[in-house]
Biopython code that builds the backbone (N, CA, C, O; Angstrom):
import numpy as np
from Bio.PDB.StructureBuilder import StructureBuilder

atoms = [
    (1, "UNK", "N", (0.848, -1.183, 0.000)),
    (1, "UNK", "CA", (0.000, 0.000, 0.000)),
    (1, "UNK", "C", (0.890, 1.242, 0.000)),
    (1, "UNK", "O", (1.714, 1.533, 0.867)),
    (2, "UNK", "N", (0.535, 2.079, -1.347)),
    (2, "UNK", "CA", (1.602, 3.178, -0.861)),
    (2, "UNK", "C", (1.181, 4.201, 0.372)),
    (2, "UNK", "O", (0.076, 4.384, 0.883)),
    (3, "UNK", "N", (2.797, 4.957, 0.736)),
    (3, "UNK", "CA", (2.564, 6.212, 1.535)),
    (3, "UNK", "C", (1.618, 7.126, 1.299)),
    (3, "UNK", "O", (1.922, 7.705, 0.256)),
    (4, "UNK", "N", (0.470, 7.611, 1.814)),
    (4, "UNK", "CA", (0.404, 8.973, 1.679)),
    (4, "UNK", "C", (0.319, 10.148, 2.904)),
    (4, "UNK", "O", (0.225, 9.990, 4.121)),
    (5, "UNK", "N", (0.381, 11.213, 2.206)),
    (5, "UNK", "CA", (0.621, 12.265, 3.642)),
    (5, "UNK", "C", (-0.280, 12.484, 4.143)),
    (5, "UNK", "O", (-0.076, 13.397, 4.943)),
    (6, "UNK", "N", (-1.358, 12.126, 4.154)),
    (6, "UNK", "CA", (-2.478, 12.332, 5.185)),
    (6, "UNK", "C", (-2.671, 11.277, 6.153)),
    (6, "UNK", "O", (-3.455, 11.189, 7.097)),
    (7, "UNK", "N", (-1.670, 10.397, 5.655)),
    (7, "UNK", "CA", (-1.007, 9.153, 7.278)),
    (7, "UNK", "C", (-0.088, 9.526, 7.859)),
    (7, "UNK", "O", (0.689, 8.775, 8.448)),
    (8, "UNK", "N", (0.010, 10.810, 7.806)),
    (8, "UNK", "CA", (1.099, 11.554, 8.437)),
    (8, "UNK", "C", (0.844, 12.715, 9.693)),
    (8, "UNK", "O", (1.582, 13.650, 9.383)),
    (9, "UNK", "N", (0.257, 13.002, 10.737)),
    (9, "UNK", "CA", (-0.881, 14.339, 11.162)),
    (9, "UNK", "C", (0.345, 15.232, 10.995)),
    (9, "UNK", "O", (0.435, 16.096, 10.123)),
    (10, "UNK", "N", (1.134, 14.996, 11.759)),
    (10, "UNK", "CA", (2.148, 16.254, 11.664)),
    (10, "UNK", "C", (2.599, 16.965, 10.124)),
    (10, "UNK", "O", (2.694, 18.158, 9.837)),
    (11, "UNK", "N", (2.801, 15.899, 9.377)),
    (11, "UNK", "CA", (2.281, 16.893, 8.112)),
    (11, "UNK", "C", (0.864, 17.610, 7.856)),
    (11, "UNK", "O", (0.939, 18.710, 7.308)),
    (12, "UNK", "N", (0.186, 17.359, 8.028)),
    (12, "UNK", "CA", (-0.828, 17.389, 7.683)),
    (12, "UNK", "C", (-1.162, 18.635, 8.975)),
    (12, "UNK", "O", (-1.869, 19.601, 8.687)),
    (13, "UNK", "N", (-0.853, 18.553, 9.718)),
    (13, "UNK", "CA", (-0.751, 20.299, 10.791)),
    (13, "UNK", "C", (-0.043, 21.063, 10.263)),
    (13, "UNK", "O", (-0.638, 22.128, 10.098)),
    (14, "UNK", "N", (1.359, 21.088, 9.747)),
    (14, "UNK", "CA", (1.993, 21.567, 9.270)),
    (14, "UNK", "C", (1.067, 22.577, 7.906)),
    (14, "UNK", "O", (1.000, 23.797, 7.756)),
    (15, "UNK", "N", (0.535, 21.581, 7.195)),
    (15, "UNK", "CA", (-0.076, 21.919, 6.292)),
    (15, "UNK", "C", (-1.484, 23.252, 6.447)),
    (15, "UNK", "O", (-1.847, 24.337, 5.992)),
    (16, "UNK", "N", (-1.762, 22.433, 7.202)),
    (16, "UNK", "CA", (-3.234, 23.292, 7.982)),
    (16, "UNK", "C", (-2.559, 25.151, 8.589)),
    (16, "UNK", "O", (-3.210, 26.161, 8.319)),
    (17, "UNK", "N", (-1.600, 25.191, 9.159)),
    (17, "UNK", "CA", (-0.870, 26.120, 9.580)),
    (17, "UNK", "C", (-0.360, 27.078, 9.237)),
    (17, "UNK", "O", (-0.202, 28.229, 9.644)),
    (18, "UNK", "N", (0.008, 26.226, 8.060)),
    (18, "UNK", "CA", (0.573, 27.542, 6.894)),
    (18, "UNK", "C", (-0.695, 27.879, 5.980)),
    (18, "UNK", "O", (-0.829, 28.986, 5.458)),
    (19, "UNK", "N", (-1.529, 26.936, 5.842)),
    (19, "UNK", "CA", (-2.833, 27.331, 4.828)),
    (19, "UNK", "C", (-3.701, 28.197, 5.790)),
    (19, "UNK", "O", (-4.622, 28.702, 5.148)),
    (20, "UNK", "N", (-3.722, 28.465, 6.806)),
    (20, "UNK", "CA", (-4.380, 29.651, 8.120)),
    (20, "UNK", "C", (-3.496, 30.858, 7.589)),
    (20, "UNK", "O", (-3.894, 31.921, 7.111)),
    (21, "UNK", "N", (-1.966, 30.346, 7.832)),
    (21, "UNK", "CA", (-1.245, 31.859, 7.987)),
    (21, "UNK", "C", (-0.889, 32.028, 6.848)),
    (21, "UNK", "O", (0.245, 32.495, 6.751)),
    (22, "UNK", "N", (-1.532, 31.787, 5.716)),
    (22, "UNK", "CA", (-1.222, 32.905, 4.180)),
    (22, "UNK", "C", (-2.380, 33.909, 4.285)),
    (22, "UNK", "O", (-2.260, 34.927, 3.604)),
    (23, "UNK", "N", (-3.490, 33.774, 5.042)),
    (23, "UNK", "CA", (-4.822, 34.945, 5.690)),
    (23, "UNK", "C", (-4.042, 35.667, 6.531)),
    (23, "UNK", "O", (-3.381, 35.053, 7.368)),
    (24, "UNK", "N", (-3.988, 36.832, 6.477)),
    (24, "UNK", "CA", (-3.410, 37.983, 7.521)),
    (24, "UNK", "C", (-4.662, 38.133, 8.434)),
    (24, "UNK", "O", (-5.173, 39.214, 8.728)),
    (25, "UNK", "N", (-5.120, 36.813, 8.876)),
    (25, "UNK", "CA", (-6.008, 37.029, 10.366)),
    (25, "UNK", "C", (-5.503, 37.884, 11.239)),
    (25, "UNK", "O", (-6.215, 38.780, 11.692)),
    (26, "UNK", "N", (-3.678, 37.685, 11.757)),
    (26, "UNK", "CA", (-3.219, 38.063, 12.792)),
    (26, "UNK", "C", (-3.251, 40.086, 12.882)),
    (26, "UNK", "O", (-3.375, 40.708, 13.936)),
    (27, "UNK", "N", (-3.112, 40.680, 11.585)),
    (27, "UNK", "CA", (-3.262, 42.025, 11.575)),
    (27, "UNK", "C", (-4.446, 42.806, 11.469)),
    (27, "UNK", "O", (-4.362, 44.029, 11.583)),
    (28, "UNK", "N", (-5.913, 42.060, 11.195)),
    (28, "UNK", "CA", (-6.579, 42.827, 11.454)),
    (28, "UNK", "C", (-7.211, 43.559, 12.738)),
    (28, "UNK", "O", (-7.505, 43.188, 13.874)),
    (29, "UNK", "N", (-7.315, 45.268, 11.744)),
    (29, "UNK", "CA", (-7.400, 45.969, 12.708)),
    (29, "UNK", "C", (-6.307, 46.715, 13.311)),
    (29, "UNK", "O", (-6.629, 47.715, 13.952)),
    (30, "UNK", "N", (-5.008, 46.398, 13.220)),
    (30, "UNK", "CA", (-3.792, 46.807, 13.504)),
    (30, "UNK", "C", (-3.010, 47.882, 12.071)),
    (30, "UNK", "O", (-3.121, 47.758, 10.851)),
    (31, "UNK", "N", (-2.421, 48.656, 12.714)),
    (31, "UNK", "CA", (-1.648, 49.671, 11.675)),
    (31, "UNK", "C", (-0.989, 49.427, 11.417)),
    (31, "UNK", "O", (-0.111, 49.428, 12.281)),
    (32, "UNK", "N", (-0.595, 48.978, 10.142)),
    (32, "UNK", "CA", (0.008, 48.556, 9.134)),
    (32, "UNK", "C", (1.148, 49.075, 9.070)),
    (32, "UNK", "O", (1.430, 50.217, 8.708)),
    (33, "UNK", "N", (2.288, 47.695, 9.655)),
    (33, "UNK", "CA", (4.045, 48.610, 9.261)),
    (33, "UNK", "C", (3.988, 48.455, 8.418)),
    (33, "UNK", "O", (3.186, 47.671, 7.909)),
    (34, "UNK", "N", (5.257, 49.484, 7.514)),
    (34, "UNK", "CA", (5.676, 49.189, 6.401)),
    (34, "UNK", "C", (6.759, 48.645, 6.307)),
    (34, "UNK", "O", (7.639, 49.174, 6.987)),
    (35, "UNK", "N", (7.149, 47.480, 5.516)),
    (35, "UNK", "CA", (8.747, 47.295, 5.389)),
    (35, "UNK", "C", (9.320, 46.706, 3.972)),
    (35, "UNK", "O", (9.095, 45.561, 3.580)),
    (36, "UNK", "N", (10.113, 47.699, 3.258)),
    (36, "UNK", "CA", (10.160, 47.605, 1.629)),
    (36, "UNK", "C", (9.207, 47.825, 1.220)),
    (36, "UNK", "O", (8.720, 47.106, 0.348)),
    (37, "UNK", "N", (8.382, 49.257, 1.855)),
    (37, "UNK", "CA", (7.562, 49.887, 0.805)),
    (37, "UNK", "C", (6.161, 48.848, 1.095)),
    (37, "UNK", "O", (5.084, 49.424, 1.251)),
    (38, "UNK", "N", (6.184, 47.857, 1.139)),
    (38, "UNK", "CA", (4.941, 47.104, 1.503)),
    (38, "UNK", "C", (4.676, 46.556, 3.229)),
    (38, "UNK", "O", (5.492, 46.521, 4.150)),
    (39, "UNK", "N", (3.330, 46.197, 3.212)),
    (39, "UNK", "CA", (2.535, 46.516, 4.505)),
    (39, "UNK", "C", (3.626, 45.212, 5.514)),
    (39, "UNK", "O", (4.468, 44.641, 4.821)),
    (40, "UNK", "N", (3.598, 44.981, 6.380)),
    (40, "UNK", "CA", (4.400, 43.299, 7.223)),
    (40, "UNK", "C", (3.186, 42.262, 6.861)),
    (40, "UNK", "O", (3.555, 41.097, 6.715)),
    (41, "UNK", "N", (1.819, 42.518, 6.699)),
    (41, "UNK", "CA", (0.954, 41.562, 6.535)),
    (41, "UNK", "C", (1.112, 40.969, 5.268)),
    (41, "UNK", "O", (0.717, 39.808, 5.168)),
    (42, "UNK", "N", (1.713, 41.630, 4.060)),
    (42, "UNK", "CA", (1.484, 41.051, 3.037)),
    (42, "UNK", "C", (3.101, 40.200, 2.636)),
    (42, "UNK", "O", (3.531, 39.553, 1.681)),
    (43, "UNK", "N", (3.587, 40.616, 3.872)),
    (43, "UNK", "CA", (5.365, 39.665, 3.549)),
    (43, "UNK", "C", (5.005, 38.684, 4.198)),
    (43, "UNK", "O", (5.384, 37.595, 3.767)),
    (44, "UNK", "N", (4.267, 38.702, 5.287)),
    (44, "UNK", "CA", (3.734, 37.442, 6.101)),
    (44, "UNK", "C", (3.437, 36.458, 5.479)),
    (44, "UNK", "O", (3.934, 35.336, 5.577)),
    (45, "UNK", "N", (1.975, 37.087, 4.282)),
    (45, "UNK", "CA", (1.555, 36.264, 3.763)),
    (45, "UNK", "C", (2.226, 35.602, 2.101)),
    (45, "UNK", "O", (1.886, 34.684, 1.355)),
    (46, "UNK", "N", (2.992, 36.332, 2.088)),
    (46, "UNK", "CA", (4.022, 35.409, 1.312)),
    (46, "UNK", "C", (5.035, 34.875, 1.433)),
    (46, "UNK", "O", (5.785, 34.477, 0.541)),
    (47, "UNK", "N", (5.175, 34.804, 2.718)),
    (47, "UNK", "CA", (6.168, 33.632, 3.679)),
    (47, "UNK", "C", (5.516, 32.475, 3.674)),
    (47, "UNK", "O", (6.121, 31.414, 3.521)),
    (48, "UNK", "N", (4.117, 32.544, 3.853)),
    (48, "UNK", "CA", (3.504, 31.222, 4.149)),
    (48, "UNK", "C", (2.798, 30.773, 2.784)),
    (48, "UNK", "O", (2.629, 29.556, 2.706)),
    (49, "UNK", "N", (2.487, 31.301, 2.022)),
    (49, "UNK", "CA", (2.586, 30.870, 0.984)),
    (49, "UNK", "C", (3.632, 30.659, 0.409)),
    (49, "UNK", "O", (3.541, 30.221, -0.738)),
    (50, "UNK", "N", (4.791, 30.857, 0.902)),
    (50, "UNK", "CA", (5.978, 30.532, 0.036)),
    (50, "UNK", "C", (6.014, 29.091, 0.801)),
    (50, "UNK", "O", (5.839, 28.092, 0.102)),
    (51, "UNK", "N", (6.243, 28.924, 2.278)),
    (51, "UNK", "CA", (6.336, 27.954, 2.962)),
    (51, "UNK", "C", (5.100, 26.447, 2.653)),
    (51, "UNK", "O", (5.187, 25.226, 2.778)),
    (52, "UNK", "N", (4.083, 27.363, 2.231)),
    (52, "UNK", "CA", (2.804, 26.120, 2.108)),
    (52, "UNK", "C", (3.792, 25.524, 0.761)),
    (52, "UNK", "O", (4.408, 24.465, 0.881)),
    (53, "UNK", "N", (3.836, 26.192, -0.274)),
    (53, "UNK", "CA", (4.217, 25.338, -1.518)),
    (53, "UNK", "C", (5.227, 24.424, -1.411)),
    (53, "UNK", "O", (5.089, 23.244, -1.735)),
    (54, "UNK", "N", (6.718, 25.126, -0.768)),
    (54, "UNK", "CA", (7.475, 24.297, -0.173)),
    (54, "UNK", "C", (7.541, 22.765, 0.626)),
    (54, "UNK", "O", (8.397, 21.898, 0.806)),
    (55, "UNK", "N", (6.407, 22.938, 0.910)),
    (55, "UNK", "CA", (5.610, 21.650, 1.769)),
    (55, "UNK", "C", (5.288, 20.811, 1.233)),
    (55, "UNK", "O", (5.656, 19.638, 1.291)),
    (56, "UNK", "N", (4.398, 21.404, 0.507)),
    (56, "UNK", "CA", (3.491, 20.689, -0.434)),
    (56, "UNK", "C", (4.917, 19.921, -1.327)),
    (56, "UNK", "O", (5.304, 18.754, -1.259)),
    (57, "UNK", "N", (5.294, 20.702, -1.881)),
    (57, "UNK", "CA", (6.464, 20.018, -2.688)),
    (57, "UNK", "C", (6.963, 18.711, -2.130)),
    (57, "UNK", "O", (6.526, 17.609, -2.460)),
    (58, "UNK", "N", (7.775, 18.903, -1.385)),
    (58, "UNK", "CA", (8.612, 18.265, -0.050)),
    (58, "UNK", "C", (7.258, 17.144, -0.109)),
    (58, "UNK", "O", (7.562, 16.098, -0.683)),
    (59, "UNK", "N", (6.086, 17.194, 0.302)),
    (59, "UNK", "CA", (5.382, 16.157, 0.534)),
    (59, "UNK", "C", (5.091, 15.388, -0.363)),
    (59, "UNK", "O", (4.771, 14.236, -0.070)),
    (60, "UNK", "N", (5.117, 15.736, -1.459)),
    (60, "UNK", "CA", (4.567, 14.589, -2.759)),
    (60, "UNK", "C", (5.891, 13.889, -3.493)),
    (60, "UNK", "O", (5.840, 12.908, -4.235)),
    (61, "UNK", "N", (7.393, 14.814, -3.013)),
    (61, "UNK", "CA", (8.561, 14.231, -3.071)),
    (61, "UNK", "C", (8.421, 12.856, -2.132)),
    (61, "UNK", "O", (8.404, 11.687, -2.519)),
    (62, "UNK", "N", (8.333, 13.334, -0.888)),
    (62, "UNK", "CA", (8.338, 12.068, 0.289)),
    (62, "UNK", "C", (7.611, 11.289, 0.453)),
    (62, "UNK", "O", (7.892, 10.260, 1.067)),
    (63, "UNK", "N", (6.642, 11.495, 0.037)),
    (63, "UNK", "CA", (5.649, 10.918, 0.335)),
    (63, "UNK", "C", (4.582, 9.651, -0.682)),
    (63, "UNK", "O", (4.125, 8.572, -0.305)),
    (64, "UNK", "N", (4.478, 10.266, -1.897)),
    (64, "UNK", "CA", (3.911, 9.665, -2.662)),
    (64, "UNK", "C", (4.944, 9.589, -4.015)),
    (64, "UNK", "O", (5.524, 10.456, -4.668)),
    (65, "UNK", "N", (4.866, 7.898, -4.108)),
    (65, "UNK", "CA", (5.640, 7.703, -5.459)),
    (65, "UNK", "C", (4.962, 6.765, -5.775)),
    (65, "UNK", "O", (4.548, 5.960, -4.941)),
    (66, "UNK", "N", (4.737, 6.690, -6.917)),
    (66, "UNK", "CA", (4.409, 5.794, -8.010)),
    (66, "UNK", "C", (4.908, 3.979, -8.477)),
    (66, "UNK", "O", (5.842, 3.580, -9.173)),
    (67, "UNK", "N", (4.145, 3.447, -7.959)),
    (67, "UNK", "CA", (4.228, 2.033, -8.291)),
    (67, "UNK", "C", (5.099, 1.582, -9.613)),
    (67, "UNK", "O", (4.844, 1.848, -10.787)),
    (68, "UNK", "N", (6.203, 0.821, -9.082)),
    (68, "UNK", "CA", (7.121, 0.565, -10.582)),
    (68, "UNK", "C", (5.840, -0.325, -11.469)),
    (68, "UNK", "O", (4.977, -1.109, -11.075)),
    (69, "UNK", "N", (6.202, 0.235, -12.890)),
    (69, "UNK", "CA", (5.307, -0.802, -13.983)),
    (69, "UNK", "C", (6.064, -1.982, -13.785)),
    (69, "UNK", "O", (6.954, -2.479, -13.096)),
    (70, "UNK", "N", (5.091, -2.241, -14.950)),
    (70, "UNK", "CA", (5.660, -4.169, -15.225)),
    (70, "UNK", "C", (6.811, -4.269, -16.126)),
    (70, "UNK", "O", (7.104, -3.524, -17.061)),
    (71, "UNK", "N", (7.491, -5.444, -15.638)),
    (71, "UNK", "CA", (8.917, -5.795, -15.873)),
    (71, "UNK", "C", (8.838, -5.443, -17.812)),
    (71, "UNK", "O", (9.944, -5.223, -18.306)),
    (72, "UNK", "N", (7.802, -5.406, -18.651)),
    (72, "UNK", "CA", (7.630, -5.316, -19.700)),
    (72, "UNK", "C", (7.960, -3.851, -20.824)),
    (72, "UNK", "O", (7.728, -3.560, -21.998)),
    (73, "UNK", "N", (8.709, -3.144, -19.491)),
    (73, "UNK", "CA", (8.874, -1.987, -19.748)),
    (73, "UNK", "C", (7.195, -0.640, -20.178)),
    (73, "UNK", "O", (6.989, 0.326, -20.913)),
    (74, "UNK", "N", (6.464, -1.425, -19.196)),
    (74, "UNK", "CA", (4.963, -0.085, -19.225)),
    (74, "UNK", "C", (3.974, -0.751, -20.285)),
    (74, "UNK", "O", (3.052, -0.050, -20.700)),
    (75, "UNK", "N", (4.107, -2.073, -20.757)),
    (75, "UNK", "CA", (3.227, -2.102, -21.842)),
    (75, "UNK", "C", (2.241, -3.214, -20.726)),
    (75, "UNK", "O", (2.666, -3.847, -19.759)),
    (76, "UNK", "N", (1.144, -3.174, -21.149)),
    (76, "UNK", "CA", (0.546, -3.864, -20.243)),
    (76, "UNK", "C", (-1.210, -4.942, -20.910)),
    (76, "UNK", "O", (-2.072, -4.513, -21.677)),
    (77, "UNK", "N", (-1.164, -6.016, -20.386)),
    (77, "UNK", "CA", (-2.410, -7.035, -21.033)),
    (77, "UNK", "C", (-3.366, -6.301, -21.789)),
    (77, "UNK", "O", (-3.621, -6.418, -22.987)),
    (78, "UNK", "N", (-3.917, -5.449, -20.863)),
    (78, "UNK", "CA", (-5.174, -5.040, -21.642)),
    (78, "UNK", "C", (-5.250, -3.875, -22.703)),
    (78, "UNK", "O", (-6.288, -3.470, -23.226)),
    (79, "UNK", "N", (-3.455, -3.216, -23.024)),
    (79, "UNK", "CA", (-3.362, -2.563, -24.041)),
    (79, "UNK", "C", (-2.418, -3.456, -24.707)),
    (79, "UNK", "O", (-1.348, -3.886, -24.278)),
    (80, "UNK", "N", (-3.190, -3.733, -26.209)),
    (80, "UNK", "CA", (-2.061, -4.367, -26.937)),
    (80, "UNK", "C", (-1.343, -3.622, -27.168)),
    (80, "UNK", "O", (-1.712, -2.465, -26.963)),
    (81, "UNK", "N", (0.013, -3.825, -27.695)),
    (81, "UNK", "CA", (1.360, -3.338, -27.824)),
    (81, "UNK", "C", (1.463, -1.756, -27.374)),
    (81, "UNK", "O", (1.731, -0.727, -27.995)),
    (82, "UNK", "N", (1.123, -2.045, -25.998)),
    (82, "UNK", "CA", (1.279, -1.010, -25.126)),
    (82, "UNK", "C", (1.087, 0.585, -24.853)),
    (82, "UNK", "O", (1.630, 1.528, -24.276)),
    (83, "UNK", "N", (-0.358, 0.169, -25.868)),
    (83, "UNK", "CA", (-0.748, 2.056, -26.155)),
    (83, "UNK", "C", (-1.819, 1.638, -24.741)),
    (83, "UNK", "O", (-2.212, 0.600, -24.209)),
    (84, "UNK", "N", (-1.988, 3.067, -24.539)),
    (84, "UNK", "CA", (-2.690, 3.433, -23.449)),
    (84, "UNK", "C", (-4.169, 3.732, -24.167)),
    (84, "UNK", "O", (-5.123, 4.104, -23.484)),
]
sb = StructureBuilder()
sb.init_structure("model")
sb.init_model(0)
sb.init_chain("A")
sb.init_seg("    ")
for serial, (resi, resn, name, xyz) in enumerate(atoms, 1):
    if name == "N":
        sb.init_residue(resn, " ", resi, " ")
    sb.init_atom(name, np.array(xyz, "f"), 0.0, 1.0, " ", f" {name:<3s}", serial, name[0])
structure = sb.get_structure()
């Protein structure tokens, strides 16, 4: 049975965490620093969107791989000569 990452919780918090904190929940209502000309909420939220993708990546690297084909080099019974 292969891996996947949702048999994983700590990924899968991980995941949840950063998909919360790409929403600038934490600044509303608050006055907006600036830093490089743009607000801290919107570097925030492309930290964690930078970080969610990163994850995500990282997780379908680790996590999910693909069943080797058949020793036949991919051609398989119910396609003759191995068209799909």
């Amino acid at each position: 049975m292969p891996d996947e990452p949702r048999r994983h919780p700590l990924f899968m918090l991980l995941l949840l965490v950063c998909a919360v904190g790409t929403a600038p929940f934490l600044f509303i209502g608050s006055e907006p620093a600036i830093v490089f000309g743009l607000p801290i909420w919107l570097w925030s939220s492309i930290g964690f969107t930078l970080a969610l993708s990163l994850l995500t990546a990282w997780g379908i690297l680790r996590y999910w791989h693909d069943d080797p084909g058949p020793p036949d080099g991919g051609a398989s019974e119910d396609a003759p000569g191995g068209a799909v």
